[in-house]
One Martini backbone bead per residue (centre of mass of N, CA, C, O) as a GRO file, in nm:
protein
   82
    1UNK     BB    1   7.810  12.694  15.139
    2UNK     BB    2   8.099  12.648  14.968
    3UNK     BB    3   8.222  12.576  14.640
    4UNK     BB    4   8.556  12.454  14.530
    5UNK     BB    5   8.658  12.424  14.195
    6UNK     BB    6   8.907  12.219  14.111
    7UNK     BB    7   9.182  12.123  13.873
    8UNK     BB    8   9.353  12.013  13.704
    9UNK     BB    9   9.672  12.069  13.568
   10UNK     BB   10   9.578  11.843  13.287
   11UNK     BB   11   9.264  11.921  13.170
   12UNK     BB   12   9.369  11.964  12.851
   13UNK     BB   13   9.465  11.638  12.834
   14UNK     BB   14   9.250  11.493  12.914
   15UNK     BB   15   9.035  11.582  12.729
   16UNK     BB   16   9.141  11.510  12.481
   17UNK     BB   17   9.248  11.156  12.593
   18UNK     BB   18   9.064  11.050  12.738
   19UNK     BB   19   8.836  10.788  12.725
   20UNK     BB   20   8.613  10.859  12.905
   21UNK     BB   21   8.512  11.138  12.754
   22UNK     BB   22   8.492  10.982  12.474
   23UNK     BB   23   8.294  10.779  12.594
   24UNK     BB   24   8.058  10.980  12.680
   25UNK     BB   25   8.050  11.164  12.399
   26UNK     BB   26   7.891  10.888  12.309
   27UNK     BB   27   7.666  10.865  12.514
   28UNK     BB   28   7.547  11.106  12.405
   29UNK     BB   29   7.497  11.096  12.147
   30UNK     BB   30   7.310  10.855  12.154
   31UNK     BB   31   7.102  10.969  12.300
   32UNK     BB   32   7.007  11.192  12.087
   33UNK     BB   33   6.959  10.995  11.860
   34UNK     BB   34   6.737  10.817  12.011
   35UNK     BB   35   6.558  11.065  12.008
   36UNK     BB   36   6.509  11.103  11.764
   37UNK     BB   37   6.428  10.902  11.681
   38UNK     BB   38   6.181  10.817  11.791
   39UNK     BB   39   6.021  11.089  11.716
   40UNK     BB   40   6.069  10.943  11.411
   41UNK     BB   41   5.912  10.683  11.454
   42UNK     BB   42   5.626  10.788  11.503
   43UNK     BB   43   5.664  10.896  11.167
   44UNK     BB   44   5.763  10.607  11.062
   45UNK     BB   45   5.983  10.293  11.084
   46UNK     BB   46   6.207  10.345  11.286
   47UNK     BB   47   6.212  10.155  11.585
   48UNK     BB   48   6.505   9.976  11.701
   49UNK     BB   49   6.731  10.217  11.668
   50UNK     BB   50   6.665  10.364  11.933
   51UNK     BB   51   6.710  10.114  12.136
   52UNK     BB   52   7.006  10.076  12.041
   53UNK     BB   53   7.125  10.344  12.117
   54UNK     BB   54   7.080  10.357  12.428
   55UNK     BB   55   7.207  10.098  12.483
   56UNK     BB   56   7.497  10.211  12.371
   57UNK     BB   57   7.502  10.453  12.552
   58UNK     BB   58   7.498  10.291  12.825
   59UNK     BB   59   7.779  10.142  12.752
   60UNK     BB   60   7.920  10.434  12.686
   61UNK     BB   61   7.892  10.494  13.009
   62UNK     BB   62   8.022  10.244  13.157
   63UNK     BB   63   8.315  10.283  13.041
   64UNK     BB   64   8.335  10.562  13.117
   65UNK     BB   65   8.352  10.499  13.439
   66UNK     BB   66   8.574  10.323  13.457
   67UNK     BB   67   8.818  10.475  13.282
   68UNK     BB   68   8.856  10.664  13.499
   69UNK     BB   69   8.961  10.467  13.737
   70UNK     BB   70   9.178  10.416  13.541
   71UNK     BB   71   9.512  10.379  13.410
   72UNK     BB   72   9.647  10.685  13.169
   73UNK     BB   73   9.879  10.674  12.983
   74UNK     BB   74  10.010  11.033  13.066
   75UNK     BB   75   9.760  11.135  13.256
   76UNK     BB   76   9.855  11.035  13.516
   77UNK     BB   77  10.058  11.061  13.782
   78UNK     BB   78  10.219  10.819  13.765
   79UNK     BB   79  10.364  10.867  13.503
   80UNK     BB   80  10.562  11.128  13.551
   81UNK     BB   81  10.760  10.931  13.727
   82UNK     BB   82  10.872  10.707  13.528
   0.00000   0.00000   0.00000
């Protein structure tokens, strides 16, 4: 079975404005940054630096999946009707 990804034709207009994008980006960011501090907790003193940032990834990766399905002024197909 052969899969083919098509892109939207202003996919580099979504990447770049897309708010969800923007909120993913930070969802990894945290979650990156978590792992380091965890690691660097085990051997100095940030406990819960850590923990708040998984969990603060963790809510900028649902804002990130809710803002994908919502309506994005001038990314929209619907904007361009308008």
């Amino acid at each position: 079975m052969k899969i083919s990804v098509k892109l939207i034709p202003n996919w580099r207009d979504v990447l770049r404005w897309a708010w969800s994008v923007r909120l993913f980006a930070l969802s990894v960011l945290c979650d990156v940054l978590g792992i380091v501090f965890a690691v660097r907790g085990s051997f100095s003193s940030v406990e819960g630096a850590s923990l708040w940032l998984q969990i603060v990834g963790a809510l900028f990766g649902a804002a990130g999946f809710i803002a994908r399905f919502m309506y994005q002024r001038d990314l929209s197909p619907e904007a361009r009707h308008e």
